[in-house]
N, C-alpha and C positions, 0 to 999 in steps of 0.2 A: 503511529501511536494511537489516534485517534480510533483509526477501526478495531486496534484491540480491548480498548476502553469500553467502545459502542458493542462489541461481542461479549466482550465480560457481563456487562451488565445486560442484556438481554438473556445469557444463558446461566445469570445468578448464580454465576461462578467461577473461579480462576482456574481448576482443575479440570474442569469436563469437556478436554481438549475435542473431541467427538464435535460436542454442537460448539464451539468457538472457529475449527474447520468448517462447520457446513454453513456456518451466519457468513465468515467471509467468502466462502466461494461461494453465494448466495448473493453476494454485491452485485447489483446491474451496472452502476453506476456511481464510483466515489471521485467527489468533487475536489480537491485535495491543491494544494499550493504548485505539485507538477503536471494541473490538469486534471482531465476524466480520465481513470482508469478501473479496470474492475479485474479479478482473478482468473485464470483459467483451471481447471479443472484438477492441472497439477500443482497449486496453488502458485503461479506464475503472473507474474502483472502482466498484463496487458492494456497499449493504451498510453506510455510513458517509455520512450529510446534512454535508458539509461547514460548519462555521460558525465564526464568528469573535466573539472575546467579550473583553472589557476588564475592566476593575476602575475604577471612577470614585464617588467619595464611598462608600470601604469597601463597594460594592454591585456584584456582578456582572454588565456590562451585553453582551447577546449584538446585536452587529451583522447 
């Protein structure tokens, strides 16, 4: 949410999807609550192993 916030408002705009793609794949480096990760090319995160995780008999279980 943030890096589309930081996009929007660098390319003073919510429509001009063009420079909101090039601002994000243009990230080196976003510092983010999952870590550093930045975009690749096919605007893909890189940088962050996606995973999904529960709570089941007070025990943390990662899907």
């Amino acid at each position: 949410m943030y890096i589309i916030a930081e996009a929007i408002d660098f390319c003073n705009s919510d429509t001009n999807t063009e420079c909101i793609r090039d601002y994000i794949y243009a990230i080196k480096e976003f510092k983010g609550a999952l870590g550093a990760y930045h975009f690749d090319e096919h605007g893909d995160v890189v940088g962050v192993i996606p995973s999904r995780a529960s709570i089941q008999d007070r025990k943390i279980v990662v899907e």
